[in-house]
N, C-alpha and C positions, 0 to 999 in steps of 0.2 A: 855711607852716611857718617859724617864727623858728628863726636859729639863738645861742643866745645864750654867752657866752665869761665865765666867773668869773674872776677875778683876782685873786693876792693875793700882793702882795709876798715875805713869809717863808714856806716852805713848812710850816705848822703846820694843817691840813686845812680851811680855812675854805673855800676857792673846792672845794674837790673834796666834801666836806658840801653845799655853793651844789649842786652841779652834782647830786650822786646822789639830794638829795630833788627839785631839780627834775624828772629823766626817771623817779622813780618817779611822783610827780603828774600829768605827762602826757604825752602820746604825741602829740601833735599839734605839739608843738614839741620843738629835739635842746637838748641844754647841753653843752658841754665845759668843762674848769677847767684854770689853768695857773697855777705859782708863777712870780712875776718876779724878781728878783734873785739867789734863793735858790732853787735846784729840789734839793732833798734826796732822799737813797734811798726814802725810803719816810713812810706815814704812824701815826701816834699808835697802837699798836694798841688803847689804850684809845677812843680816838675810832669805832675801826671797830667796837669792842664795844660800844660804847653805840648807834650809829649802828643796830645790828642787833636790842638788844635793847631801847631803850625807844622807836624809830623804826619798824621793822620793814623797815630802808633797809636792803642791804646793801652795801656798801665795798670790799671786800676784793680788787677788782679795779682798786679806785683806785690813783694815782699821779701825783705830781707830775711835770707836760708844761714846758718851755719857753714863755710867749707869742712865737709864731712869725710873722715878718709874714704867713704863711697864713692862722691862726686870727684875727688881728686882721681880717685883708682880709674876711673870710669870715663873723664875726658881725655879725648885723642889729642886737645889741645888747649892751654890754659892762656887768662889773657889777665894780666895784671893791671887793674886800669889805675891804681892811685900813684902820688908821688915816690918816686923812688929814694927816695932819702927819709919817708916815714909810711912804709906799705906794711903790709903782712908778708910773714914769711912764710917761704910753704918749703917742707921736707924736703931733702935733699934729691930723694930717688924720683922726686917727680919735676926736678927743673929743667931737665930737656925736654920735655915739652909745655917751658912757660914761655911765654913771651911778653915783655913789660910793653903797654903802652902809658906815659904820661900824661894824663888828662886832669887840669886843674879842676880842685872842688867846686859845684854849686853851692854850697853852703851860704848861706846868706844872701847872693847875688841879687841883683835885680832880673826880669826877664829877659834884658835884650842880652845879657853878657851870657844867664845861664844858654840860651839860643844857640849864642858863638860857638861856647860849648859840645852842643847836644848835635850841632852841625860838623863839629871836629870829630865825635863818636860815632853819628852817622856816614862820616866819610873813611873811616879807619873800620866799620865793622864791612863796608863793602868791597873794600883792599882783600881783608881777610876770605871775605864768601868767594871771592876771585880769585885766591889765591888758590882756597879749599877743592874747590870745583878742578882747578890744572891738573892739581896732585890727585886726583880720582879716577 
């Protein structure tokens, strides 16, 4: 069982979307998510609405976590989801096992774009669950 750790600088739901379609997809592996620089009260409720109704994900237990030197120490593998020219940095001893994905911010968006979106994360967290499962 991997445990793997989403990440995403601005807390605007991208790693915590990373994380709920990953442990709706499979049970063989955990995911947690954590905003870095920026851990906000809460998330998009439009995010956790669409999350539910065009995903059949539910959210609404999400919340932006701290990355905590625990959760770093602790995943087998890290998944960087914000822009890479303004993300979070994380410690040197843990960037072999990061991995950047670029996924543009929801922030603002209207529903069909955030979608386009949450369709680009749901196709890269199942890359990952398939990749996970080879290497096991």
């Amino acid at each position: 069982m991997a445990l793997v750790l989403f990440i995403c600088k601005y807390n605007n739901s991208r790693s915590q979307i990373a994380e709920a379609v990953f442990n709706k997809l499979t049970k063989k592996h955990k995911a947690v998510s954590a905003a870095g620089g920026s851990v906000g009260n809460g998330l998009d409720p439009l995010d956790i609405k669409l999350m539910k109704e065009k995903f059949s994900v539910d959210m609404s237990k999400q919340f932006p976590k701290p990355p905590t030197s625990n959760l770093l120490k602790s995943a087998d593998k890290i998944i960087i989801v914000c822009d890479p020219k303004d993300c979070i940095l994380i410690p040197e001893s843990y960037i072999q096992k990061a991995e950047h994905w670029y996924v543009p911010s929801l922030e603002g968006l209207p529903a069909e774009e955030k979608i386009k979106i949450i369709q680009i994360i749901y196709a890269k967290v199942k890359g990952l669950i398939s990749s996970l499962d080879e290497n096991q």
